[in-house]
N, C-alpha and C positions, 0 to 999 in steps of 0.2 A: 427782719432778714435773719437766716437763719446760718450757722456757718459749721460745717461738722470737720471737726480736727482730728487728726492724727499725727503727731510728732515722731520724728525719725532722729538718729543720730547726727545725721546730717544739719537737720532744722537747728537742733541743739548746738554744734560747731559755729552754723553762719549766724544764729542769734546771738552769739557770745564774741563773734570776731566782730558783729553791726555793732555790738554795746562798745566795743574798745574804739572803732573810728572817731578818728579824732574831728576834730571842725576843720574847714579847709585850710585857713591860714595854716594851721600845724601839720596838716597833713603834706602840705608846701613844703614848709620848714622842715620836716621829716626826710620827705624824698631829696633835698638841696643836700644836707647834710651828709644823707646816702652817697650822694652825688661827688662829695668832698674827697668822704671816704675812699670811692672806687677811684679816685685822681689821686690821691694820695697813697693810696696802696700799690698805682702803678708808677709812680715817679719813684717810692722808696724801693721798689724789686725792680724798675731800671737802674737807681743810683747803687744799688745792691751788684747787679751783675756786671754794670760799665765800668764802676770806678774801682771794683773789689771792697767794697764798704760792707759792712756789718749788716746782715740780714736778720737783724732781730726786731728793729722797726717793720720789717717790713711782716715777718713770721705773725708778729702780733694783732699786727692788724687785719693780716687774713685770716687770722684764727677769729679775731672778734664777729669780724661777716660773717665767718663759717657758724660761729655758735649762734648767732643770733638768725638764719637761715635755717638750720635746726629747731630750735625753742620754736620759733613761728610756723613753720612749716612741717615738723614732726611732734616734738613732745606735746607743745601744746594741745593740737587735735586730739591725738592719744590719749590725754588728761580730760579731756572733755566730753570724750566717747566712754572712757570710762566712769565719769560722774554722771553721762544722762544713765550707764545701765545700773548703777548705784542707786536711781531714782523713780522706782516699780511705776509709782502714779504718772509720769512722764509718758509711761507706754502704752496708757491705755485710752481710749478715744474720748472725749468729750465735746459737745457741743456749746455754740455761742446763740445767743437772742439776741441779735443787736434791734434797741429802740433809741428813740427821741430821748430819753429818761435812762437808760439803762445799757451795759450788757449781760444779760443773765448766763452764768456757766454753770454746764450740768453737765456731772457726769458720775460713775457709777459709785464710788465714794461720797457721791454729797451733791452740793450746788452752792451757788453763793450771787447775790445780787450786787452788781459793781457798780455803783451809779458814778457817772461823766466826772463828779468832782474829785475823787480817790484818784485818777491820773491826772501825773503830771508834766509829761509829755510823750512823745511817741516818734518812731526813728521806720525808714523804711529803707529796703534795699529791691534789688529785681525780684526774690525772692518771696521776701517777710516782711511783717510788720512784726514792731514790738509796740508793747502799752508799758508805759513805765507809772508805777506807782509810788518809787522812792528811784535815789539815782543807781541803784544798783539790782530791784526785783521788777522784773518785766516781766508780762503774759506774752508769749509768743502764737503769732497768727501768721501761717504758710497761708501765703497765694492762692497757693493749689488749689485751696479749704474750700474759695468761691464757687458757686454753683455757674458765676455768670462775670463778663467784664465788666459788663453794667453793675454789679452788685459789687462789686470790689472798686470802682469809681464812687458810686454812692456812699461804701464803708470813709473812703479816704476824705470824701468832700462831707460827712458827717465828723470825722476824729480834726478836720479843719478847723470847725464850727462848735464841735462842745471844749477840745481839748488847746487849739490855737495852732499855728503853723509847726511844722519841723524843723528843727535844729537846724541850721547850714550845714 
C-alpha cells in the first residue's frame, strides 16, 4: 500500500497535543481536579463578595485558569507552528510503502527503510496516526494521506499485528 503525505501545521500541532494525552485514568484525574478548581474558584469569589473577605484566594486562582488556558490554547500552538516552519524537510511531501516487512519512506532528501521492529508503539486520533520509535520521535501519518477507507482499516489492523494494540 502506498500512502503519499503532506504535512501541514496543523498535522504538526494535533501530533504534538496526540503525544501529550495522557491514559484515561489521568485524563479522569485531570478533568476532576479541573473540576475542583472551578468549585473552588466560585465558593472563594462568593465567600469574596458575601462576606467582604479577601479576594486574593480567589485573584489567584483565576489567574492560574487564566494562564493555563493561555499556555494550552495560545502559546503553545504558537510555539508549535513556529517549530514545524523552523523544520524545511517537514514541508515537503513524502511517501510511505507500507508492507508485511516494512515501511519504506521516500522522499526528496533520501529514503530510509523502517522495518516493524524500530516501533514501539503507535497512538491514533480522528485525525493522525503516530509511529513512535522512542517515547518522544514519532512519524506522523494524516488520515487524509489514504487513497481509501479500506486502506487505512487495513493500515490500522496491520500496526495491530506487527506493532500490538494502542495505549488506552
Amino acid at each position: 500500500m502506498d500512502v503519499n503525505i503532506q504535512l501541514t501545521e496543523d498535522d504538526y500541532v494535533k501530533a504534538n497535543f496526540l503525544q501529550m494525552r495522557p491514559r484515561p485514568t489521568f485524563k479522569w484525574a485531570g478533568y476532576f481536579i479541573l473540576l475542583l478548581a472551578v468549585i473552588a474558584l466560585g465558593f472563594s469569589g462568593f465567600d469574596a463578595v458575601v462576606h467582604q473577605k479577601q479576594l486574593i484566594p480567589f485573584i489567584c486562582l483565576a489567574a492560574s485558569l487564566a494562564w493555563m488556558a493561555v499556555v494550552f490554547g495560545v502559546t503553545y500552538p504558537k510555539r508549535l507552528k513556529k517549530i514545524f516552519q523552523q523544520q524545511k524537510l517537514l514541508h515537503k511531501p513524502f511517501s510511505f510503502t507500507i508492507t508485511d516487512e516494512a515501511i519504506l519512506s521516500k522522499a526528496e532528501h533520501g529514503q530510509a527503510n523502517l522495518s516493524w521492529d524500530i516501533f514501539r508503539k503507535w497512538k491514533e486520533s480522528k485525525e493522525l496516526f503516530l509511529l513512535y520509535q522512542s517515547d518522544i520521535l514519532f512519524h506522523i501519518v494524516p488520515k487524509r494521506s489514504f487513497a481509501s477507507e479500506e486502506d487505512l482499516v487495513q493500515f490500522r489492523k496491520l500496526l495491530i499485528e506487527k506493532i500490538g494494540p494502542p495505549p488506552p
